[in-house]
C-alpha positions as CSV (number, residue, x, y, z in Angstrom):
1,X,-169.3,113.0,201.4
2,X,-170.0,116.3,202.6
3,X,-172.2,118.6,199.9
4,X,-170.9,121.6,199.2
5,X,-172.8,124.8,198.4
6,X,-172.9,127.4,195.7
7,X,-172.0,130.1,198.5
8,X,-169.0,128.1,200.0
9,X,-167.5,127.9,195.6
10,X,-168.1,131.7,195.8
11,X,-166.3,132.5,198.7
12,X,-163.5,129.6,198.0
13,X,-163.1,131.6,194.7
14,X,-163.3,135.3,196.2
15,X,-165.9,135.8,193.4
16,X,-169.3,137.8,193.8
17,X,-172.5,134.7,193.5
18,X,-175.6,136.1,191.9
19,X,-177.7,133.4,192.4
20,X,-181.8,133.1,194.5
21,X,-180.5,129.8,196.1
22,X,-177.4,130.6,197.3
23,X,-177.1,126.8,199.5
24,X,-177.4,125.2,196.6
25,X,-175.6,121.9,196.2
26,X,-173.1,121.4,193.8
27,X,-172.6,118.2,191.8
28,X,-169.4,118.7,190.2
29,X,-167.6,121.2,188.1
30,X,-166.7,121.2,183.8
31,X,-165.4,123.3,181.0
32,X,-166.9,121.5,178.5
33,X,-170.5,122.7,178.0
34,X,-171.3,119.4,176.2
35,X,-170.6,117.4,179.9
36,X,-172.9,119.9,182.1
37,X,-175.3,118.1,184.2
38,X,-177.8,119.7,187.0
39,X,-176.1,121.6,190.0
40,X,-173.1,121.3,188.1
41,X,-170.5,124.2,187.8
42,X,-169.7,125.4,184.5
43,X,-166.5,127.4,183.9
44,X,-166.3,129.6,180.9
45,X,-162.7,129.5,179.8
46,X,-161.3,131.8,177.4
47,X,-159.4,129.9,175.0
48,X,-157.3,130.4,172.3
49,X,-159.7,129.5,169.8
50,X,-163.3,129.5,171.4
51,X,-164.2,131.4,174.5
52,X,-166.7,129.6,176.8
53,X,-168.3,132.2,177.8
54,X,-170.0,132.1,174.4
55,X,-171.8,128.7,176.1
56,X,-172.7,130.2,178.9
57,X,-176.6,130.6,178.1
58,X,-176.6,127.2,176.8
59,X,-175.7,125.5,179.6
60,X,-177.9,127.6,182.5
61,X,-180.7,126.5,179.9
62,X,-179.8,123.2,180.2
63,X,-179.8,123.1,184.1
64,X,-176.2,124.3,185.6
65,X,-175.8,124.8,189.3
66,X,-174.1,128.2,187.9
67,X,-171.6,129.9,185.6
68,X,-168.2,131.0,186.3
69,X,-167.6,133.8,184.6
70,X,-165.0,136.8,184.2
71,X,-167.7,139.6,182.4
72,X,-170.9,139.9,181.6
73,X,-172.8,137.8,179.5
74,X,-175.8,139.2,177.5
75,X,-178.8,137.3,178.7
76,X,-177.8,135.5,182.0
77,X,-178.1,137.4,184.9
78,X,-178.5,134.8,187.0
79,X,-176.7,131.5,188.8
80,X,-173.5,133.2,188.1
81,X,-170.6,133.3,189.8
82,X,-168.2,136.8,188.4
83,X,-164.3,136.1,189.1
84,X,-161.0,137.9,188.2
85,X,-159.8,134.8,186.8
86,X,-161.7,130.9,185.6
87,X,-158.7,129.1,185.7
88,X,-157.6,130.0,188.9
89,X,-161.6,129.9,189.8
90,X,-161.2,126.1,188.7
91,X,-158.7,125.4,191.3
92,X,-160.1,127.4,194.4
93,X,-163.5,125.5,193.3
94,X,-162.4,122.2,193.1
95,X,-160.3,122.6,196.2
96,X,-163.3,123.4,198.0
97,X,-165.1,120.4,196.3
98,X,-162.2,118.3,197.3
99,X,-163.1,119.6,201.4
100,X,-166.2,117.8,201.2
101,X,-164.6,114.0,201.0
102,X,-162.6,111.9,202.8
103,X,-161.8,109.1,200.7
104,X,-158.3,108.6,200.4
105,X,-156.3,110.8,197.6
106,X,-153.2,109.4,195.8
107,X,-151.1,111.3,193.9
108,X,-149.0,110.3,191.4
109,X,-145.9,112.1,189.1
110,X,-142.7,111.9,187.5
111,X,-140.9,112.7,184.6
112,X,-142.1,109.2,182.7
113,X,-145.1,106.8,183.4
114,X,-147.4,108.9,185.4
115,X,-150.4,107.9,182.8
116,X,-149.1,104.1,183.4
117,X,-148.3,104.0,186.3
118,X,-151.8,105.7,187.6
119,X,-153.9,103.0,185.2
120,X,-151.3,100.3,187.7
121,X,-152.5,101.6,190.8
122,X,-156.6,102.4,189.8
123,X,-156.5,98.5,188.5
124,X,-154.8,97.7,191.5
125,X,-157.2,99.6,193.9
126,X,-160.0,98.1,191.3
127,X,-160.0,94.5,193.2
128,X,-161.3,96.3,196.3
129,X,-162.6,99.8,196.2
130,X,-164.7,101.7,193.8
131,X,-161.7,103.7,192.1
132,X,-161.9,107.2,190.7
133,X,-159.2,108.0,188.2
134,X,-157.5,110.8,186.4
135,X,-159.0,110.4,182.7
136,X,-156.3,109.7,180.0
137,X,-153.7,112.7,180.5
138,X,-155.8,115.4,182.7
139,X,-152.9,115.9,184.7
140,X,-152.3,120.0,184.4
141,X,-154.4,122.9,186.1
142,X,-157.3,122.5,183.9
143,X,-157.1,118.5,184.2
144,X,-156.6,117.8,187.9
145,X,-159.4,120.1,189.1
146,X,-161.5,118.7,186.7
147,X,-161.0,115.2,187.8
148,X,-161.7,115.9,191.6
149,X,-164.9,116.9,190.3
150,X,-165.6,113.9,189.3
151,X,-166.0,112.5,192.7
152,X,-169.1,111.0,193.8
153,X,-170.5,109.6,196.8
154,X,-169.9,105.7,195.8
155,X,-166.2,106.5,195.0
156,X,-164.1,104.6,198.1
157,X,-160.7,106.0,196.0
158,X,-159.2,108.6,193.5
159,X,-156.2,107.8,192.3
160,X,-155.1,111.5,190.5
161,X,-152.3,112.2,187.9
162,X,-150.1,115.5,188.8
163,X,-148.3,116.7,185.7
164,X,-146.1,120.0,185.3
165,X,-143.6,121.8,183.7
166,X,-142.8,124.9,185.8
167,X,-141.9,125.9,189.0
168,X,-144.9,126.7,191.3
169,X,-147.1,124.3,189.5
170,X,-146.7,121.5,191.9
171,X,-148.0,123.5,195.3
172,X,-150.7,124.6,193.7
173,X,-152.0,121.4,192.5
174,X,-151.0,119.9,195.9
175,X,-152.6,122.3,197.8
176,X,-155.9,121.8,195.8
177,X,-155.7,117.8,195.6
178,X,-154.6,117.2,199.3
179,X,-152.8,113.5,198.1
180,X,-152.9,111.2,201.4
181,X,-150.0,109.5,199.4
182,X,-147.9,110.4,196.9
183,X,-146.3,108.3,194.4
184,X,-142.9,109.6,192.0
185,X,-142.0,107.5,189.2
186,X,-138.7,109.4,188.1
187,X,-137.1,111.9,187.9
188,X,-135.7,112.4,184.0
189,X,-134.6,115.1,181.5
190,X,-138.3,116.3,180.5
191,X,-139.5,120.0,180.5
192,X,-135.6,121.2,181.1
193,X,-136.3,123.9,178.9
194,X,-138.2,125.7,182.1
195,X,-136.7,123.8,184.7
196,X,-133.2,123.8,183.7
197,X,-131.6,120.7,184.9
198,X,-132.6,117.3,186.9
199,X,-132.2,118.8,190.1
200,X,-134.6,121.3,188.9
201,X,-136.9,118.7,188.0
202,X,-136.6,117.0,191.4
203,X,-137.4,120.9,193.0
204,X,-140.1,121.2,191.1
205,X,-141.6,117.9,191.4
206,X,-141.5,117.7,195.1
207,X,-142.6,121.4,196.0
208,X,-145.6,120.3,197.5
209,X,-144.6,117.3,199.8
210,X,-144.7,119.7,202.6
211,X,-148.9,120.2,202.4
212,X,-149.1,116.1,203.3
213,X,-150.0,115.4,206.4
214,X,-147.6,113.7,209.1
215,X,-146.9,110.2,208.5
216,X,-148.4,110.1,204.9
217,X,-146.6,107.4,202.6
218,X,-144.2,108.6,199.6
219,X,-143.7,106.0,197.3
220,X,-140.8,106.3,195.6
221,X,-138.4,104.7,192.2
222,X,-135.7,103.2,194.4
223,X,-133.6,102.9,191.1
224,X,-133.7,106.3,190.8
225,X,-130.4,108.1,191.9
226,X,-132.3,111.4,192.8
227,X,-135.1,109.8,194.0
228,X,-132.9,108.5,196.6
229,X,-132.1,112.0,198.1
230,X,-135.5,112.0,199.6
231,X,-135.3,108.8,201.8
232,X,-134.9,111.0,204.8
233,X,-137.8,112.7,203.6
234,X,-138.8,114.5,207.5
235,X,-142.1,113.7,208.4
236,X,-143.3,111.2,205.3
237,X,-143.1,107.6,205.5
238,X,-141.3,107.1,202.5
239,X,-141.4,103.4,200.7
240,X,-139.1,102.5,197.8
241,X,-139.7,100.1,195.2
242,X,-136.9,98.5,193.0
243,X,-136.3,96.3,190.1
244,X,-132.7,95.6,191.5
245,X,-132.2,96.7,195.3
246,X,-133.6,93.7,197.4
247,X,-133.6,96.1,200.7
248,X,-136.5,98.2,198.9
249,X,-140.0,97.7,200.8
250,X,-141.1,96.2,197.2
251,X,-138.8,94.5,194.6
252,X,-138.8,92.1,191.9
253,X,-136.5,89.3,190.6
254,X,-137.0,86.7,187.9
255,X,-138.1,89.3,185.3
256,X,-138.6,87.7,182.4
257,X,-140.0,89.1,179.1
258,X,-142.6,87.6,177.1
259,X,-142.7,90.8,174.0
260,X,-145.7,91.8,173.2
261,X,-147.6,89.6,175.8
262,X,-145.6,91.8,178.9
263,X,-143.5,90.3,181.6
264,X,-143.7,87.3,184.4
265,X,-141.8,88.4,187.6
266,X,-141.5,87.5,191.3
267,X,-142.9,90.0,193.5
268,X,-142.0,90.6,197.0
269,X,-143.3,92.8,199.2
270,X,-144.0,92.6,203.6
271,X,-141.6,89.4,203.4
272,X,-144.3,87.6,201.3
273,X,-143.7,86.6,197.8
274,X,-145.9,85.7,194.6
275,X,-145.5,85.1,190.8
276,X,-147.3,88.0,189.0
277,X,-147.8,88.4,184.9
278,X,-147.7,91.8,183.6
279,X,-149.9,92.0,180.6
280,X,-148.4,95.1,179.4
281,X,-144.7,94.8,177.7
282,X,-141.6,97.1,179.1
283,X,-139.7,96.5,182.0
284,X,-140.8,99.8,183.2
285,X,-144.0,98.1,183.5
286,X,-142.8,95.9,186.1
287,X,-141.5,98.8,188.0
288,X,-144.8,100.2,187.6
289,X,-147.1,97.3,189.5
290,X,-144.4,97.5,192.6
291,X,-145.8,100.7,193.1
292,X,-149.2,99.6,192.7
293,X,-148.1,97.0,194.9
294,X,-147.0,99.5,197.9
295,X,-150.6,101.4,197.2
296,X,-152.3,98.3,197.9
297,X,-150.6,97.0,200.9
298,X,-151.0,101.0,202.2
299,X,-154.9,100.5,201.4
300,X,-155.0,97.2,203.4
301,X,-154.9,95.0,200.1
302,X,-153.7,91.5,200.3
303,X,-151.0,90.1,197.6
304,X,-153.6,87.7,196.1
305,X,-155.9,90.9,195.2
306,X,-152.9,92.9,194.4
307,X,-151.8,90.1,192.0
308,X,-155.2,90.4,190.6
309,X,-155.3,93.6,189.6
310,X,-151.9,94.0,188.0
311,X,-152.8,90.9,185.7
312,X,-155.8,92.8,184.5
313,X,-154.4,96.2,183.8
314,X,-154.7,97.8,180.5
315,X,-153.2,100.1,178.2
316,X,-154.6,103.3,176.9
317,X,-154.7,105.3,173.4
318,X,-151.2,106.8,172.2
319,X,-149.4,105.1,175.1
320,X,-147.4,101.7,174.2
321,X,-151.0,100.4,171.9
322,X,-150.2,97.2,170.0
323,X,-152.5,97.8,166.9
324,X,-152.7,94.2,164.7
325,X,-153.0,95.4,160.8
326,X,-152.4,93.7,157.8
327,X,-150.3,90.9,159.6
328,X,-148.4,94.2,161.2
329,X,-147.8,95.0,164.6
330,X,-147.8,98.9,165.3
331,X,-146.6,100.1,168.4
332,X,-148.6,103.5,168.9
333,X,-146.4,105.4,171.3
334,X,-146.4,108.9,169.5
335,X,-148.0,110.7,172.4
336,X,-145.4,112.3,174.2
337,X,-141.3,111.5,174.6
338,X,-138.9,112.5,176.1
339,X,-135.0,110.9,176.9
340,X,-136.3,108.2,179.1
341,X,-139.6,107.4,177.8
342,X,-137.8,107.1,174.2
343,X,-135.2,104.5,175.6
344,X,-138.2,102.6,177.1
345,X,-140.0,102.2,174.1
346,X,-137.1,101.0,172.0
347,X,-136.0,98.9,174.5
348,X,-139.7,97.2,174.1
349,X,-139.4,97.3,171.0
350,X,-136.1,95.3,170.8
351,X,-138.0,92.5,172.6
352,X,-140.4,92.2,169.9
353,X,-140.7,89.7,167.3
354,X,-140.2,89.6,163.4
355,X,-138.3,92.7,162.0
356,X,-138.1,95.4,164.1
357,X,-138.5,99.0,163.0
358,X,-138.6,102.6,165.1
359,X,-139.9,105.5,163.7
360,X,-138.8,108.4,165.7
361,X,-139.4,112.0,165.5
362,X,-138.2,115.2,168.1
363,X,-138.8,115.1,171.6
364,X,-139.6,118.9,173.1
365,X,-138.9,121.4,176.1
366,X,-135.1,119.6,176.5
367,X,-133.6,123.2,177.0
368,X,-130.1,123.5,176.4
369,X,-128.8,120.4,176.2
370,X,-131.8,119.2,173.7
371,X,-129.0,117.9,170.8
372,X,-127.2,115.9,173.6
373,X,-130.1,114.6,174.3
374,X,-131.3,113.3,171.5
375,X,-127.8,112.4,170.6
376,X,-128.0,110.3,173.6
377,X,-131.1,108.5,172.7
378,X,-129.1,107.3,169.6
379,X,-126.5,106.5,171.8
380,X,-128.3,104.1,173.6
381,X,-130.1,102.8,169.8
382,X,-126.7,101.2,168.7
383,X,-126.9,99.2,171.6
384,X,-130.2,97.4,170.2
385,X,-130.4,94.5,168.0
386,X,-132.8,96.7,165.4
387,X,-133.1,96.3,161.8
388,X,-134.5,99.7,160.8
389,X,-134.8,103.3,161.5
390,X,-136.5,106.1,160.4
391,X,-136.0,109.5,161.6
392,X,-137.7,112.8,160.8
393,X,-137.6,116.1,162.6
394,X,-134.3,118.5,162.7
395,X,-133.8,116.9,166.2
396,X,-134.5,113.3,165.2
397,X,-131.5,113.6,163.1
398,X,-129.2,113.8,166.4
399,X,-130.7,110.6,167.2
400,X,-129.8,109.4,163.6
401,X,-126.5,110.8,164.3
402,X,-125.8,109.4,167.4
403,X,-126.7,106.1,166.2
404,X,-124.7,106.2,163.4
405,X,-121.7,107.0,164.8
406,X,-121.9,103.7,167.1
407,X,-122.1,101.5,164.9
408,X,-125.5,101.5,164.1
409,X,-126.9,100.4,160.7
410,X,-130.1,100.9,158.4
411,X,-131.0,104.4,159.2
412,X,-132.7,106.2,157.4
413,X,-133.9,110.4,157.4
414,X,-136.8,111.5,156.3
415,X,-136.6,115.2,155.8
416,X,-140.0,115.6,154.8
417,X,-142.7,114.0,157.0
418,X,-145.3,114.2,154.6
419,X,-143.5,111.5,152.4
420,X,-142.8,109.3,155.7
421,X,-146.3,107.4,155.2
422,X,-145.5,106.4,151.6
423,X,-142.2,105.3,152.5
424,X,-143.0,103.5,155.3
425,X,-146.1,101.2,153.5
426,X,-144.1,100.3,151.0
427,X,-141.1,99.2,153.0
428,X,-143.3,97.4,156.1
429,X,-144.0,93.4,155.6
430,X,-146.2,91.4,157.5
431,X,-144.1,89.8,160.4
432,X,-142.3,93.5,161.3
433,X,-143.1,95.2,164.2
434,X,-143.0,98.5,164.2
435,X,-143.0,101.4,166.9
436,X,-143.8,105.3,166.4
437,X,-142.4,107.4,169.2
438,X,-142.2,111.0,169.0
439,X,-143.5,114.0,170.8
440,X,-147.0,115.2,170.4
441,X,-146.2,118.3,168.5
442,X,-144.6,116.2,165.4
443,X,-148.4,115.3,165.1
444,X,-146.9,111.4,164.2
445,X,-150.4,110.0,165.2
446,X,-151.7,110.8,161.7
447,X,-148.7,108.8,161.0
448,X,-150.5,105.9,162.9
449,X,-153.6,106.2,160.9
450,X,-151.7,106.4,157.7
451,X,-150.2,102.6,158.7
452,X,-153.2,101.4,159.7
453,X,-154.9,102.4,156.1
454,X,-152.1,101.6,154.1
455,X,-152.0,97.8,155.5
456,X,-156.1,97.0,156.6
């Protein structure tokens, strides 16, 4: 790993470096004055609520490689670094930081799974190489940069989560990350509202393909119809994965699922085959290790280390967490949702034992066709041996809708969130299992804690 120097950030940033020891090595880059450590790079943000240029003395005192800055800042003349701009600071910086190593980068996105999918692949990688991986959901302009400067010289590995919602968003992050593979889960009906339609998501998501280098492997959802459209991809190797063509370079057959305890399935992949347990429930999770799978053959794995790591992978906070209270099985999915992510859950859920109960709020940034869309998702409900739902949100009531007017039965709206807690404790029994699902800004993780009070 190559060190880079406090004059090579300033100049990568076009920023003016006030510093006496201008070779200086930097360690990494944060935002959070609470994380610095020596020779690291501290970037004052201005925020909505706190500006982090108020820190800024704080965290020279406590031994910064320099400050980032966009004015002045009484008392600290000196290491700083003056810029027009500390976001865009944050990715010239870490693109610079990412020049220094040559450990191999992969990228992942898509409109569902990306957070899943990466924790796959870094378990996957995990069996052989000293993984780096994108933390939780730091997967925007803030949260990418931020996670190549974690890099350190015993990392053999990053695997590095690419999330966006607009145009333009996509080359830039590419451009700073430099994947030597890129993996694309789907392509779904999430952020329409600035992208306008799937094709526009497809755009969007594949903007910067053209900064890999010749040759690189794109892993791709083979059961993805406009996924498909880049299988003559010029000047990628591009690999599909499938859970039902057997002509994709990884599939899998004899799925079978076990609820909460995941999914047993056949994997196949460089003609060689092998029985694999998924200890994570969902289909989607299946779909998930084949690309792990392709990762690991690309990174000279063998399928006995590749089995390995998918039967150790693990969930995280807010995405598909089976919480045990009070002889209850929660289901905390109330991170994020959108169309497809929303039909994965339930579908989970409808493999679950005991009674089973959704609780379902809006899903966000759907654009013009956001009550279709929820509509749909209620669609797609009625199909599900259920035995309860509970909607709240204006939206949420298109699913109720929806639902209702297939045939679906035991619904019930909510108008008021507030009172959903107090409904829903005194209508859960031990034996249900019951998921929450619902996009972050409906806030339905204090809907979480409320269960888990209600029934410890």
């Amino acid at each position: 790993m190559k060190k880079i120097t406090l004059k090579e950030v300033a100049e990568a940033c076009m920023g003016s470096l006030i510093c006496d020891e201008e070779e200086a090595f930097v360690t990494g880059g944060v935002t959070d004055s609470r994380q610095v450590e020596k020779g690291n790079l501290f970037f004052a943000i201005p925020g909505e609520k706190v500006d982090g240029h108020k820190f800024v003395p704080q965290v020279i005192e406590n031994g910064a490689g320099a400050a980032v800055i966009e004015h002045d800042v009484e008392g600290v003349s000196s290491p700083v670094i003056k810029v027009r701009d500390t976001k865009k600071a944050l990715m010239q910086a870490a693109g610079c930081y990412r020049g220094g190593f040559e450990i191999p980068v992969i990228g992942i996105t898509g409109s569902v799974g990306k957070t899943s999918t990466k924790e796959m692949i870094a378990s996957v990688l995990g069996e052989k190489f000293n993984v780096l991986k994108t933390e939780g959901n730091f997967n925007n302009e803030i949260g990418m940069p931020l996670t190549l400067f974690k890099v350190r010289e015993e990392h053999e590995a990053a695997v590095v989560e690419m999330g966006i919602n607009h145009f333009g968003e996509m080359e830039r992050m590419s451009k700073v990350a430099r994947p030597d593979m890129f993996v694309i889960t789907n392509i779904g009906d999430c952020h329409l509202e600035f992208l306008g339609d799937r094709d526009g998501v497809l755009k969007a998501k594949t903007e910067g393909l053209d900064i890999m280098a010749e040759g690189s492997p794109l892993i791709l959802n083979g059961d993805d119809e406009q996924l498909l459209k880049l299988k003559d991809y010029p000047g990628l190797k591009v690999l599909f994965y499938s859970l039902e063509n057997k002509d994709a370079y990884a599939y899998a057959t004899d799925i079978e699922s076990k609820a909460e305890e995941g999914s047993d399935f056949t994997l196949h992949i460089l003609g060689k085959q092998i029985s694999v347990h998924v200890p994570v429930p969902g289909k989607h999770m299946v779909a998930n290790a084949l690309a792990a799978a392709i990762v690991g053959t690309e990174m000279g794995m063998d399928i006995a280390e590749i089995k390995s790591g998918i039967e150790k992978v693990q969930t995280i906070s807010g995405r598909s967490n089976f919480i045990h209270v009070g002889g209850v099985t929660v289901i905390d999915d109330c991170y994020n949702a959108n169309p497809n992510s929303m039909k994965a859950s339930l579908e989970v859920l409808s493999n679950c034992s005991g009674r089973r109960i959704a609780v379902l709020g809006d899903m966000g940034e759907l654009g013009e066709e956001t009550k279709n869309l929820h509509y749909g998702v209620g669609e797609y409900l009625a199909t599900l041996n259920l035995d309860a739902v509970f909607f709240s949100g204006e939206l949420a009531e298109e699913i109720s809708r929806g639902a209702g007017d297939n045939g679906a039965e035991n619904l019930f709206f909510i108008k008021e969130k507030e009172t959903m807690s107090d409904i829903l404790c005194h209508y859960i029994k031990p034996g249900d299992t019951v998921l929450v699902k619902a996009s972050h800004f409906m806030n339905f993780d204090s809907l979480i804690n409320d269960l888990k009070d209600c029934l410890s």
